[in-house]
C-alpha positions in Angstrom: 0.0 0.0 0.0 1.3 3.7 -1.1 0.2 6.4 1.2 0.4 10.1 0.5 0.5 12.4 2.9 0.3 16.6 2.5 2.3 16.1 -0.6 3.7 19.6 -2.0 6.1 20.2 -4.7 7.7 23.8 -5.6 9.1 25.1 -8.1 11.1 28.7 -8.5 7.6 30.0 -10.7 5.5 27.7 -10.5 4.0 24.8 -7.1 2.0 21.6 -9.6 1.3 20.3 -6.1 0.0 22.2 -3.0 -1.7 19.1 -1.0 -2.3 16.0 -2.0 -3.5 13.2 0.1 -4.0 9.6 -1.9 -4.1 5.9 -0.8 -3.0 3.2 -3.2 -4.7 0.1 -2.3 -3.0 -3.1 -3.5 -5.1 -4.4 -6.8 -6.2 -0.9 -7.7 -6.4 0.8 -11.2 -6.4 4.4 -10.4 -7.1 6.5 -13.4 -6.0 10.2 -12.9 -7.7 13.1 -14.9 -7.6 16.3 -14.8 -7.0 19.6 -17.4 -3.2 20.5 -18.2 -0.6 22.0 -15.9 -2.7 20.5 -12.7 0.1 18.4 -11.5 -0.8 14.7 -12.4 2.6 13.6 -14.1 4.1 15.8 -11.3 2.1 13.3 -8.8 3.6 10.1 -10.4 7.4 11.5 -10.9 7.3 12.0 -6.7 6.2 9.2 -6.0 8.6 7.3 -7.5 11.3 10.0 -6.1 11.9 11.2 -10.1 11.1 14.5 -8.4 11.7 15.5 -4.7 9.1 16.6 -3.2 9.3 20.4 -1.3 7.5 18.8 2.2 4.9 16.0 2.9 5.5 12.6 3.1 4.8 9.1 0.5 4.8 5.9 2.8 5.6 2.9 0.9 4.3 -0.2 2.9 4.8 1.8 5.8 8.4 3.5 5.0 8.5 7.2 4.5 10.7 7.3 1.3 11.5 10.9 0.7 13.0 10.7 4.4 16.7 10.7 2.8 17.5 7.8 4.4 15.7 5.5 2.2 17.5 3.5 -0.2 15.5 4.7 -3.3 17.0 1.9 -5.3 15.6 -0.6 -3.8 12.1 1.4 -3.7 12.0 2.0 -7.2 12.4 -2.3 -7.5 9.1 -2.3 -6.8 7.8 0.7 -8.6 7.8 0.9 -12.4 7.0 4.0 -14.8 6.2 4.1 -17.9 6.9 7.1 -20.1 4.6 8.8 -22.3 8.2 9.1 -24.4 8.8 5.6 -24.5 12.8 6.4 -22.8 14.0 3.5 -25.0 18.0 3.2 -25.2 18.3 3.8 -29.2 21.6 2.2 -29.6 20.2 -1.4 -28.6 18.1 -3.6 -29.0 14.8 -4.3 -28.4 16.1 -7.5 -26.8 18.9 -5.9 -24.8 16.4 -2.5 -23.9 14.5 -5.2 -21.6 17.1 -7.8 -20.8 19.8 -5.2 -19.4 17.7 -3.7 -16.1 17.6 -7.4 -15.2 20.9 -7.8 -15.6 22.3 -4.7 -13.9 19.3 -3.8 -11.0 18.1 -7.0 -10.2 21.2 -9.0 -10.3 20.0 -12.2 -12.9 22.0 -13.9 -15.4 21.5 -13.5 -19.2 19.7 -16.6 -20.1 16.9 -15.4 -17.1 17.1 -12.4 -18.1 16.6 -13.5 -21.7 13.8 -15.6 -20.9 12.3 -12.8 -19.2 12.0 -10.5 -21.6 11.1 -12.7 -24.5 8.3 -13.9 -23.0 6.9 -10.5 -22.0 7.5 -9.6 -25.9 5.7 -12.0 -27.0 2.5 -11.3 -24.3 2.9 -8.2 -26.1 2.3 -9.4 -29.3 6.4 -8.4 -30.5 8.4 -11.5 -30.2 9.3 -11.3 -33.9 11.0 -7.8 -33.3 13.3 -9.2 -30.7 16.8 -8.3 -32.6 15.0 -5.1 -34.6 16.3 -1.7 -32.8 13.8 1.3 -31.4 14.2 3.7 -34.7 12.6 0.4 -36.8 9.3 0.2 -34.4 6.0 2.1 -34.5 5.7 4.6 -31.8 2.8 2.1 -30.7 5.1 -0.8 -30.7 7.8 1.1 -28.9 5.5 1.7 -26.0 4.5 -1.7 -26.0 8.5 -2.6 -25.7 8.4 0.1 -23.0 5.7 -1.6 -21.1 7.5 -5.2 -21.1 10.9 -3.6 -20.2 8.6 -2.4 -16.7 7.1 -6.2 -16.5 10.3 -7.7 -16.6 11.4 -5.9 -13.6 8.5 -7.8 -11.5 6.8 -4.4 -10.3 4.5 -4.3 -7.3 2.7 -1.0 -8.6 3.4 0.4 -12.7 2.9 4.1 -13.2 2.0 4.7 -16.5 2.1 8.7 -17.2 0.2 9.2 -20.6 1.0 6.0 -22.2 -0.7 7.1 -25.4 -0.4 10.7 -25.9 2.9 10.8 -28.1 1.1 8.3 -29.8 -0.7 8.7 -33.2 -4.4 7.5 -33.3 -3.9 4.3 -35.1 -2.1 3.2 -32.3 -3.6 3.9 -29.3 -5.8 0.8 -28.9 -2.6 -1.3 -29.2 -1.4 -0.1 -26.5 -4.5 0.5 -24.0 -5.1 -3.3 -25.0 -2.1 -4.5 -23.2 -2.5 -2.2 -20.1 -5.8 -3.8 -20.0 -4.0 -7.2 -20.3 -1.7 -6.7 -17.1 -4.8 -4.9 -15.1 -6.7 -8.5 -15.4 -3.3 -9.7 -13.3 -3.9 -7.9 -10.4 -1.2 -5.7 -10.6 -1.2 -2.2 -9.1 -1.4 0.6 -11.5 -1.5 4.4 -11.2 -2.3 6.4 -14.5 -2.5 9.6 -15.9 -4.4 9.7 -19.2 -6.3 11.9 -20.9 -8.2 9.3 -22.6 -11.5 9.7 -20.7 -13.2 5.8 -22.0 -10.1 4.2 -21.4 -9.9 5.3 -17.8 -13.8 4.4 -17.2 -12.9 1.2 -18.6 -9.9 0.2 -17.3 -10.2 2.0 -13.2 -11.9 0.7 -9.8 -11.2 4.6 -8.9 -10.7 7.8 -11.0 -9.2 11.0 -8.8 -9.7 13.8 -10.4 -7.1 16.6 -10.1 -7.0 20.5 -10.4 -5.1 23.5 -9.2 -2.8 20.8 -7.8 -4.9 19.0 -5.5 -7.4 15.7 -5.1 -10.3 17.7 -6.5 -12.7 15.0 -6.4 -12.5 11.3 -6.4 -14.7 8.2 -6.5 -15.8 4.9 -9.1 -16.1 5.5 -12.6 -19.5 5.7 -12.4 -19.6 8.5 -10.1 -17.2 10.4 -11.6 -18.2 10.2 -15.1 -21.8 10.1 -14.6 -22.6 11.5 -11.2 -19.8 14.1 -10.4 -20.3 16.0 -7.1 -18.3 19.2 -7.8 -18.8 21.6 -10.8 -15.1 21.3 -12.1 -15.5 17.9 -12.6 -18.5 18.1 -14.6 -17.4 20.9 -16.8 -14.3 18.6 -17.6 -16.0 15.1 -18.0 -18.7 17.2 -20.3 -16.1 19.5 -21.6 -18.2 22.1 -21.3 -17.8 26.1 -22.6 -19.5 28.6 -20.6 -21.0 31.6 -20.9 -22.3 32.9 -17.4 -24.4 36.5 -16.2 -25.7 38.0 -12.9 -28.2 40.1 -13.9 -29.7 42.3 -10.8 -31.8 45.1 -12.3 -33.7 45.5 -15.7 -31.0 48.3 -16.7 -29.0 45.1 -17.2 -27.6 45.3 -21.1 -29.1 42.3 -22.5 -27.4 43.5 -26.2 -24.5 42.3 -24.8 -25.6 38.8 -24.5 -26.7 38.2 -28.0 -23.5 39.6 -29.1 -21.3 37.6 -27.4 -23.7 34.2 -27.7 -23.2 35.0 -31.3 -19.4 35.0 -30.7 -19.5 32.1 -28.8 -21.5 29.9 -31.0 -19.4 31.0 -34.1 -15.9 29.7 -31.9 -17.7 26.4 -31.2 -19.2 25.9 -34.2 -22.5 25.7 -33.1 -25.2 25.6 -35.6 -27.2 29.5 -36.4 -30.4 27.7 -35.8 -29.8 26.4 -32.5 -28.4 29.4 -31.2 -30.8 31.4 -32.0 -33.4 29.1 -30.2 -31.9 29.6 -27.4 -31.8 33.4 -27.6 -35.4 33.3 -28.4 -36.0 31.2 -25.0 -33.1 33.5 -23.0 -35.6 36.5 -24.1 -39.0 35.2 -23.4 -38.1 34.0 -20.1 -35.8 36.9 -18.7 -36.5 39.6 -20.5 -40.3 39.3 -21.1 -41.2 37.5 -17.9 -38.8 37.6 -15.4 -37.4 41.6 -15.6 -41.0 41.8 -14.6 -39.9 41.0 -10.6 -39.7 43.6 -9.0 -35.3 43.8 -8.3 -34.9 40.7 -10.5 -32.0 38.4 -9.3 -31.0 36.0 -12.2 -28.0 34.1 -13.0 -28.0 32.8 -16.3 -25.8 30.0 -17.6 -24.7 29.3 -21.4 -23.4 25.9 -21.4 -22.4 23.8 -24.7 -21.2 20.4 -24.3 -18.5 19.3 -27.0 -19.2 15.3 -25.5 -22.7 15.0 -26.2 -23.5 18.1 -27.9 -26.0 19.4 -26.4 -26.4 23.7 -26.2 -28.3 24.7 -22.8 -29.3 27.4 -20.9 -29.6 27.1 -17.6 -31.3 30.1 -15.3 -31.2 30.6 -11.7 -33.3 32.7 -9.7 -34.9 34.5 -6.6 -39.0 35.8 -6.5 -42.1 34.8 -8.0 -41.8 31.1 -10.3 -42.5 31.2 -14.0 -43.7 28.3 -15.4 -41.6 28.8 -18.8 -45.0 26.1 -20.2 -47.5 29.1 -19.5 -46.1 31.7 -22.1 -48.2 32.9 -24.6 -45.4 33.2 -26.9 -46.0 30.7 -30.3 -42.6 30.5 -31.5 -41.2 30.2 -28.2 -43.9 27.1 -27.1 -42.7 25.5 -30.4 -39.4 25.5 -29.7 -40.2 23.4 -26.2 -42.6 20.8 -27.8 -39.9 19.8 -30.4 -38.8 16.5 -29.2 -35.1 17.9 -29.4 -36.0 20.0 -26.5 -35.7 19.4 -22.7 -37.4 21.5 -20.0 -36.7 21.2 -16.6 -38.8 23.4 -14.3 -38.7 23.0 -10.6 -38.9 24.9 -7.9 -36.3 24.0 -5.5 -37.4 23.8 -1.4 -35.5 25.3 1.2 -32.8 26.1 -0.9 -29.9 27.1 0.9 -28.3 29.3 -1.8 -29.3 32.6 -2.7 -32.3 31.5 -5.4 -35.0 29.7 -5.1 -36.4 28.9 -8.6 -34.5 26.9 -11.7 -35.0 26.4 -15.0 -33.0 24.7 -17.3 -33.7 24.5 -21.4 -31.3 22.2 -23.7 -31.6 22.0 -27.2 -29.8 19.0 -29.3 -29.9 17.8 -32.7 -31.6 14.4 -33.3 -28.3 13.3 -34.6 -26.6 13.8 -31.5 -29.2 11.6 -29.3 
């Protein structure tokens, strides 16, 4: 088991990690998301003391290995990584790139050795490029060389830190196919991907990281379809946002459509659509809602790039409109097209601010 505890890394511009605090159970998968520059390869390269880190402590079954009195060596025996740069030696073979770690960390003798690492090539479907050098592999294949030089070492936990993403589409599955291989084994895995199927496929637990902490974390199923905190669901979604606080009818509401035009035009989000939603933005806030008297309203612009779907989502405190009861034709045939959901609630004993929602998304049949 792999404890971490507070962990903080520092750099002279920049900290990737201010406090993380992970448990590594034996047998996991742990899938670790998260946008760019939020520390996850960071994560992996102090725990297995590539990078020192600036306080906090990683407990190894039950050693504190960035003590300094830890013999890192022998730590890193039963931690492997895997490079999303592969980190092959280019001047030998594929043969020799797997046998010599054997040789010269673990002490065996060349036959072993030998043995080793041509069975684990041909588990990884290269046997027959035993003698062939890096330079005359696939970048797929490479990685797959990559991954049985870490096997041969007998690992207790593999750290794979994007295993794909210097990789060209075609090869992808290649590779995800043998990770998938070794997680039927058992065998302890940590990895950072950005390949959001592969890690609900492959993961008993996804952590998902941002502004260098555990942001949120739980099964794939919770975090991919029933994420707690808003980050999280703006990532798994990939969702663009446009957002307003409007608190008086002198609010600008010209401003709006201009820059939902904007938006729609960067996303490349179809002129009919958007200006659907405009209509329904107008008839409910502007025609209905300015109405309150000191109207409160947050509106939300929300387009998801995963399952494109445009929405607009409106939060706010007085009197409930029931969006159903507008005598507006156009707008009352944009809600009964069967492309259109309406959710309208009213929300009890809200503790926030508001205490009315309604929520309009529009998709193309296509997209269902």
């Amino acid at each position: 088991m792999i404890e971490v505890r507070h962990l903080r890394k520092e750099y002279e511009d920049v900290t990737p990690l201010q406090d993380v605090n992970i448990t590594i159970n034996d047998g996991d998968v742990i899938a670790v998301i998260g946008p760019s520059g939020t520390g996850k390869s960071t994560l992996l390269r102090c725990i297995n003391m590539l990078e020192t880190p600036t306080s906090g402590e990683i407990v190894v079954d039950g050693q504190v290995i960035n003590d300094g009195k830890t013999d890192l060596n022998e730590v890193r025996k039963k931690m492997g990584m895997v490079f999303q740069s592969f980190n092959l030696f280019g001047h030998l073979t594929v043969i020799e790139n797997i046998m010599n770690p054997q040789i010269t960390l673990l002490g065996r003798g060349r036959q072993e050795a030998y043995e080793k690492a041509m069975d684990l090539l041909w588990k990884v479907g290269l046997g027959a490029k035993a003698l062939h050098y890096p330079d005359e592999l696939s970048g797929g294949q490479q990685q797959r060389v990559a991954i049985a030089r870490t096997l041969a070492m007998d690992p207790e936990i593999i750290l794979f830190d994007e295993p794909t993403s210097a990789l060209d589409p075609s090869m992808i599955g290649e590779v995800q196919s043998v990770i998938r291989t070794i997680a039927k084994t058992g065998t302890t895995m940590m990895i950072v991907t950005h390949e959001m199927d592969f890690a609900r496929k492959i993961a008993n637990r996804v952590i998902f990281m941002d502004g260098g902490e555990v942001y949120e974390e739980g099964t794939p199923k919770e975090i991919f379809e029933r994420p707690k905190k808003d980050k999280t669901r703006r990532f798994i979604q990939r969702l663009s946002t446009l957002s307003y606080r409007i608190e008086g009818t002198d609010f600008d509401f010209g401003v709006v459509v201009d820059e939902l035009q904007a938006y729609a035009e960067k996303l490349l989000i179809e002129n009919e659509r958007t200006s659907k939603l405009q209509i329904a933005l107008e008839e409910i806030v502007v025609n209905n809602l300015f109405e309150m008297e000191d109207p409160n309203i947050y509106a939300s612009i929300d387009y998801s790039e995963k399952s494109d779907v445009l929405s607009l989502d409106l939060k706010y405190k007085g009197e409930h409109f029931d969006p159903k009861t507008s005598d507006n034709v156009l707008f009352n045939s944009i809600l009964a097209e069967k492309t259109t959901t309406l959710t309208d609630e009213i929300l009890e004993d809200s503790p926030k601010w508001y205490n009315n929602h309604t929520n309009i998304s529009l998709r193309w049949e296509d997209a269902q």
